[in-house]
C-alpha positions in Angstrom: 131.5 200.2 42.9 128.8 198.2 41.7 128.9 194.2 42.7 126.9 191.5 40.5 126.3 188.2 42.5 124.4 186.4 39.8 123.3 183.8 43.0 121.1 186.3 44.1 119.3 187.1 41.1 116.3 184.6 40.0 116.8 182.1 37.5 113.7 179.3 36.5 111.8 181.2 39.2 114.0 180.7 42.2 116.8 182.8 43.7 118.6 182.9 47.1 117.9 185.6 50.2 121.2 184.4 52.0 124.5 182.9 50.7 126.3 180.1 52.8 127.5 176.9 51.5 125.3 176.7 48.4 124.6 173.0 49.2 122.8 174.0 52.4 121.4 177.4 51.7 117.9 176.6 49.8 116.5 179.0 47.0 113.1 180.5 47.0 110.5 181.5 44.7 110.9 183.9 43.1 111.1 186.2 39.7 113.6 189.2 41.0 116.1 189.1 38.3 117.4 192.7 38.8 118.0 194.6 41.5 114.7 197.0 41.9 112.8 193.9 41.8 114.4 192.5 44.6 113.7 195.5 46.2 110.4 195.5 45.4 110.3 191.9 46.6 111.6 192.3 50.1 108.8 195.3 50.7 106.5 193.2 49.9 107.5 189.6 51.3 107.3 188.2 55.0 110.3 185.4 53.8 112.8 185.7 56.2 116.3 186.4 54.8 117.5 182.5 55.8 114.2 181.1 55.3 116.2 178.9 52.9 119.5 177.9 55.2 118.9 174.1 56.5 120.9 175.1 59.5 118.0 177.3 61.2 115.5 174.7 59.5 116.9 171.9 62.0 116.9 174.6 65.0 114.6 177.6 64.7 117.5 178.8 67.6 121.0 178.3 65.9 121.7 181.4 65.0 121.1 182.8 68.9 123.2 179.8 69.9 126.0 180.8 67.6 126.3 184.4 69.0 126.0 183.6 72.4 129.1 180.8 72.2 131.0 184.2 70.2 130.7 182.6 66.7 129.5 185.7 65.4 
C-alpha cells in the first residue's frame, strides 16, 4: 500500500518534518519533493523531526512533560 501525503513533500521550497495542527506545525526548507529525496534529506540533515511544531518552540521540554502526565 503506498500512502501520498502531499504535506510532506516540498512545495516553493518548504515542506513539513511532523504533521499536527497545520496552524502550529511550521514548514522547513527544503526541496524533497519525492520520497528518495526526503530520504536523502534526513541522512544528511541535523533538523529535528518537530523542529517546526510551536509547542516544543515555547518549551524545549513538552513533549517529556506530555508522556510523563500519560498523554502519549
Amino acid at each position: 500500500m503506498e500512502l501520498n501525503i502531499e504535506l510532506y513533500f516540498a512545495k516553493n521550497g518548504k515542506r513539513y518534518r511532523s504533521l499536527g495542527c497545520e496552524c502550529c506545525t511550521g514548514k522547513i526548507d527544503s526541496d524533497a519533493d519525492t520520497v528518495d529525496k526526503i530520504i536523502a534529506e534526513l541522512k544528511n540533515t541535523n533538523i529535528g523531526e518537530r523542529a517546526g511544531r510551536a509547542q516544543d518552540n515555547e518549551d524545549s521540554y513538552a513533549l517529556q512533560k506530555l508522556r510523563r502526565e500519560g498523554y502519549m
